[in-house]
SEMI-895984 format. One record per residue (C-alpha): residue number from 1; x, y, z; residue in three letters. Coordinates in steps of 0.05 Angstrom, whole numbers. Layout:
site mimi:NUM; x:X; y:Y; z:Z; keza:ALA
...
This chain:
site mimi:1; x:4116; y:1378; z:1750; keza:UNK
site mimi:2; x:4095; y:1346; z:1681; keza:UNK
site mimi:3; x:4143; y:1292; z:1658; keza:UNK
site mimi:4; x:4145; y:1286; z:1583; keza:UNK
site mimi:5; x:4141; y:1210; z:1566; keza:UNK
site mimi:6; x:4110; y:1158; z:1527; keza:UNK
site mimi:7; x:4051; y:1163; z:1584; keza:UNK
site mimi:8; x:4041; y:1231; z:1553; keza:UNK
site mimi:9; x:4035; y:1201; z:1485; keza:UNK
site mimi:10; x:3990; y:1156; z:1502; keza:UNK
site mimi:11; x:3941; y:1202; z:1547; keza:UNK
site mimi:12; x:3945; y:1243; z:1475; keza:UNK
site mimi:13; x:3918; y:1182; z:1441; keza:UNK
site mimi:14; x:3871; y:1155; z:1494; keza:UNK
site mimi:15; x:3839; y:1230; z:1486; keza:UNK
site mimi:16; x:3840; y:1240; z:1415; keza:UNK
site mimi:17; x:3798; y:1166; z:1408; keza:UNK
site mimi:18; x:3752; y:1188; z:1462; keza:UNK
site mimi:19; x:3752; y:1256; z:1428; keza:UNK
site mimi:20; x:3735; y:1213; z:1355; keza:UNK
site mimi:21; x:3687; y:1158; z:1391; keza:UNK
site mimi:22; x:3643; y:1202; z:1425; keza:UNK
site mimi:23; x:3638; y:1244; z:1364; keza:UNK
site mimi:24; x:3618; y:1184; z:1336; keza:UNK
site mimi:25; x:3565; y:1158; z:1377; keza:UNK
site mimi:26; x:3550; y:1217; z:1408; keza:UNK
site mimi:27; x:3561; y:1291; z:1379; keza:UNK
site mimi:28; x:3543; y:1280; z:1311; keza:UNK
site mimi:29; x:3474; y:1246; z:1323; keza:UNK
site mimi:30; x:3456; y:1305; z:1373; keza:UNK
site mimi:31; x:3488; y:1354; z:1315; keza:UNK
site mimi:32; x:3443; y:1316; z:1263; keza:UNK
site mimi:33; x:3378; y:1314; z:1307; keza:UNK
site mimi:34; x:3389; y:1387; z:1321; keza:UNK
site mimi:35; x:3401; y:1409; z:1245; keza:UNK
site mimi:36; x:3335; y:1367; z:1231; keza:UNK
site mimi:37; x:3297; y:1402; z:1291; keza:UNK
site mimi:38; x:3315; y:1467; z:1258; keza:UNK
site mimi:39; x:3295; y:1446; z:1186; keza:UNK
site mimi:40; x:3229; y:1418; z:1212; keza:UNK
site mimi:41; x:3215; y:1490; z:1256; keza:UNK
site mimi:42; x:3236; y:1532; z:1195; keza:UNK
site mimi:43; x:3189; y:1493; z:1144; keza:UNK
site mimi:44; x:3139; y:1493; z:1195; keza:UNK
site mimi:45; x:3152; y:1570; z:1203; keza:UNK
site mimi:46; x:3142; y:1575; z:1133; keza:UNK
site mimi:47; x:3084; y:1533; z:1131; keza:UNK
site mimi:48; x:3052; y:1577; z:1180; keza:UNK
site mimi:49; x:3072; y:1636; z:1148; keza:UNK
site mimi:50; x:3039; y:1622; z:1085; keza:UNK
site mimi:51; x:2986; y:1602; z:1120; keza:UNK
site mimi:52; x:2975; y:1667; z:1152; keza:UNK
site mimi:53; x:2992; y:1702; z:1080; keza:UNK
site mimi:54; x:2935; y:1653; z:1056; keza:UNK
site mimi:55; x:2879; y:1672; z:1113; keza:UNK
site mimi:56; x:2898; y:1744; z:1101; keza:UNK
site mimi:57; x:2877; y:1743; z:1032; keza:UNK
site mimi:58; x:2820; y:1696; z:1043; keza:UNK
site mimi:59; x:2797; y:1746; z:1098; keza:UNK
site mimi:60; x:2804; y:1801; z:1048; keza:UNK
site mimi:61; x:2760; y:1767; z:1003; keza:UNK
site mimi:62; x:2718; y:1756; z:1039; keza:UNK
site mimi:63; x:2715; y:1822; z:1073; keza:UNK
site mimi:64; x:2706; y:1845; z:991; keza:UNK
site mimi:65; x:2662; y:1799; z:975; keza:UNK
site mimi:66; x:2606; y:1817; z:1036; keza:UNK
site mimi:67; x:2618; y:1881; z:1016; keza:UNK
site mimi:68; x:2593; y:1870; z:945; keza:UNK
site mimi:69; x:2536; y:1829; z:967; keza:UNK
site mimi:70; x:2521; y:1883; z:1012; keza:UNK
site mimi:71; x:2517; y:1935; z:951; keza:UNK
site mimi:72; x:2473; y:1895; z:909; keza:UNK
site mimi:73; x:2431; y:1878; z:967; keza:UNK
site mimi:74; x:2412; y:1945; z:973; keza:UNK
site mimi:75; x:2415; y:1957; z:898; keza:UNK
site mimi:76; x:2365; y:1898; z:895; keza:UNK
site mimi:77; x:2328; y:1928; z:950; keza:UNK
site mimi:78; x:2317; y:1995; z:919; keza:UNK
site mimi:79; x:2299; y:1966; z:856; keza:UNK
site mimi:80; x:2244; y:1930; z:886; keza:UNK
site mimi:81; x:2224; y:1996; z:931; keza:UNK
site mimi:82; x:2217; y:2033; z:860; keza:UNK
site mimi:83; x:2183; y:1975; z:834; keza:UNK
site mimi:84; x:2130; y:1966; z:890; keza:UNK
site mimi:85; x:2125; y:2050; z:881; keza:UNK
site mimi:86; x:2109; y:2043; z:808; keza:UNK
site mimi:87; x:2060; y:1983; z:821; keza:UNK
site mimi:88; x:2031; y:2034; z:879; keza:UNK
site mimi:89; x:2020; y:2090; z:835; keza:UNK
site mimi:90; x:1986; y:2045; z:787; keza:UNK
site mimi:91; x:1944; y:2017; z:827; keza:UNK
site mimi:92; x:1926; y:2088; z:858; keza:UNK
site mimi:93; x:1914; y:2108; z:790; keza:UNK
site mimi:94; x:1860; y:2060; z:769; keza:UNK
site mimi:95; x:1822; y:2064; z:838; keza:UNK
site mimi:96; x:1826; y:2143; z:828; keza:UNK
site mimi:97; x:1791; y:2133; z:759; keza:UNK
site mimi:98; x:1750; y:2083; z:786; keza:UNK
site mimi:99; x:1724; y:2120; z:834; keza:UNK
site mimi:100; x:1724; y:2181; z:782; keza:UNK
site mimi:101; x:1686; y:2136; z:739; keza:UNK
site mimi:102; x:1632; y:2109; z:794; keza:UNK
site mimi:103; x:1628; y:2181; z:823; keza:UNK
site mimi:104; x:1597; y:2205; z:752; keza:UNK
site mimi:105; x:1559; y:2150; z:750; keza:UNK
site mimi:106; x:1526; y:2160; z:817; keza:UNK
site mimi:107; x:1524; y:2242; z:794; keza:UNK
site mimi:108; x:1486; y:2223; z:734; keza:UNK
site mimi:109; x:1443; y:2180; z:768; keza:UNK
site mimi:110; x:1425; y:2227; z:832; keza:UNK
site mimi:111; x:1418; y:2284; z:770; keza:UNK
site mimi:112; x:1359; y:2233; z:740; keza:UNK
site mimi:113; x:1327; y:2217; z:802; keza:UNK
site mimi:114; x:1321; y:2289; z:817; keza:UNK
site mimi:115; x:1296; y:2305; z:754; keza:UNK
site mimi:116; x:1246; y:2249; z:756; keza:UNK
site mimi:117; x:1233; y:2265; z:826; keza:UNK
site mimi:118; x:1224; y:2342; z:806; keza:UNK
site mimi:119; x:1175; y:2322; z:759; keza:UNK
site mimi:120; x:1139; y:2275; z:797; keza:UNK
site mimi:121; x:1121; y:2336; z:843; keza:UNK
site mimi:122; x:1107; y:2387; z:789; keza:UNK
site mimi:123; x:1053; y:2344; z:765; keza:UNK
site mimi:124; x:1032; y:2334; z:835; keza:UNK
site mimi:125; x:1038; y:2412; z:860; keza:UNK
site mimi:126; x:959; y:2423; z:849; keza:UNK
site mimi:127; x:936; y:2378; z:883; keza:UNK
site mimi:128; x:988; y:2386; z:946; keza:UNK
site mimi:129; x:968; y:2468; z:941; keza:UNK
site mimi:130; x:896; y:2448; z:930; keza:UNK
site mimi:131; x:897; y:2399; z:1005; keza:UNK
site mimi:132; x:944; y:2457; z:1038; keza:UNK
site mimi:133; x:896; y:2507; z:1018; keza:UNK
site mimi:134; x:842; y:2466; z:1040; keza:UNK
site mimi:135; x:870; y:2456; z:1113; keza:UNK
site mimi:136; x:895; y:2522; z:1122; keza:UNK
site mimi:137; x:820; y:2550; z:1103; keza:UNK
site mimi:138; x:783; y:2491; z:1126; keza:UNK
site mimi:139; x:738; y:2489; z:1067; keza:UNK
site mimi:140; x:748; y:2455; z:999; keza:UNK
site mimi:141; x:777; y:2493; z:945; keza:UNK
C-alpha cells in the first residue's frame, strides 16, 4: 500500500526538478535542433524546388530556342538553295547564248568556206572534166 507522507512530497519534487532539469539540458536542445533540422530541409526543399521550376523553364527555352534556330536554319538554307538556282539559271543562260552565239559564228563561217570552196571548184570544173574525160577516153581532149 502507498503511504501518503512527506516522502511523497518530496518524490513529487525530486520528479518535477528532474522533470524541469532535463528539459533544460536535455529536451529543449533536441526540440531546438529538431525545429532547425526541419527549417533547414524545408528551405532546402524549397531551394530545390525552385530549382527544378528554374531548369524547367530553362529546358523549355531552350527546347524553343533550338527549335527557332532550327526554322531559320532551313529558312537560311532554302534561301541559299534559291539563290544558288538563280545563279544556276544564269549561268546556264549565258553559256546557252554563248554557245548560241559561237554556233552562228561557226554556221557563218562553214557557210563561207563552202561558198569559197564551191567556187574554188567551179572555176576548176573544166579542167577536172577535161583530165576525167581524158582518162576515161585515153586521148586528150
Amino acid at each position: 500500500m502507498i503511504n501518503v507522507d512527506i516522502s511523497l512530497l518530496f518524490q513529487i519534487v525530486n520528479f518535477l526538478a528532474l522533470v524541469y532539469i532535463l528539459n533544460l539540458v536535455i529536451y529543449k536542445p533536441i526540440r531546438s535542433i529538431l525545429i532547425e533540422r526541419r527549417e533547414k530541409r524545408e528551405n532546402l526543399g524549397n531551394i530545390i524546388s525552385s530549382f527544378d521550376s528554374d531548369a524547367s523553364n530553362m529546358k523549355e527555352k531552350i527546347s524553343n530556342d533550338m527549335r527557332a534556330a532550327k526554322s531559320l536554319g532551313i529558312k537560311e538554307k532554302e534561301e541559299i538553295v534559291a539563290k544558288a538556282l538563280d545563279d544556276e539559271k544564269e549561268i546556264l543562260s549565258k553559256i546557252n547564248k554563248k554557245a548560241q552565239k559561237d554556233m552562228a559564228e561557226i554556221k557563218e563561217k562553214i557557210k563561207k568556206e563552202a561558198l569559197s570552196t564551191k567556187d574554188l571548184l567551179k572555176k576548176e570544173l573544166d579542167s577536172f572534166a577535161g583530165e576525167i574525160s581524158s582518162k576515161l577516153l585515153g586521148r586528150s581532149v
